[in-house]
N, C-alpha and C positions, 0 to 999 in steps of 0.2 A: 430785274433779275428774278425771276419763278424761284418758289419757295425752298425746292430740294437745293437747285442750285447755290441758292441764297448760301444754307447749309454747309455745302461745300467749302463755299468762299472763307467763309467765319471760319472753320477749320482749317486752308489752308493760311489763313492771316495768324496763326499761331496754336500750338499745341493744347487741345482740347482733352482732359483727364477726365469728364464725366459728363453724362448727361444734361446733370443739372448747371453745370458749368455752360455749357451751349445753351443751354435754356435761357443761362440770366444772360450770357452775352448776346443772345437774339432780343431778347426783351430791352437790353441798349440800344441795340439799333430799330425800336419799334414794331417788331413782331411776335406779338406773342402766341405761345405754342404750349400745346399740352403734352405733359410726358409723354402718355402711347402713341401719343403722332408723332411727337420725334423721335422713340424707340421706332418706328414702326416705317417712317422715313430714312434711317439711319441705315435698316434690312434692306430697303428697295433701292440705295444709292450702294450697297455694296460697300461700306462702310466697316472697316475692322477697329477694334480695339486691341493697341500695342501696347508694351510696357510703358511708350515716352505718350499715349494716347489714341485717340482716334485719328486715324490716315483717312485718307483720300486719295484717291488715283491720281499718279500726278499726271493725267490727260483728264482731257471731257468725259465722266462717266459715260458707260451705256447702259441705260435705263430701258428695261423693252417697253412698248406704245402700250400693252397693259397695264403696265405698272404707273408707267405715265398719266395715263386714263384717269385711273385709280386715284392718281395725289391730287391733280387737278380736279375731280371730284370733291373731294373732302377739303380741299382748300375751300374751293368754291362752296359748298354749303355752309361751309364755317365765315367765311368772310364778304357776301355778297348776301344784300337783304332779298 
């Protein structure tokens, strides 16, 4: 599963109240992530914060192929020697 989506999932498997909260539950499932890439992830998936937390669209976002570009990029530098 690709990173943003990754993201998703973790949020729709149960109600997400903060950043850092996703942070440490990514970091359980072995991905670690720096704040401004998940702030910054969060804008590109189209991600709201509600009173009960962060939603997610309940279909397959749509991410345009820049934005895509984009994460894949930064993934990719960050995690490929």
């Amino acid at each position: 599963m690709g990173g943003t989506t990754f993201k998703v999932g973790v949020i729709r498997d149960g109600a997400v109240h903060s950043q850092e909260e996703l942070q440490h539950r990514l970091q359980r499932r072995g991905i670690d992530v720096a704040q401004p890439t998940l702030s910054r992830d969060l804008k590109t998936l189209g991600l709201a914060k509600a009173p009960t937390g962060y939603v997610a669209a309940p279909g397959p976002a749509f991410v345009p192929a820049e934005a895509r570009q984009g994460t894949l990029d930064r993934a990719l530098g960050e995690f490929v020697l």
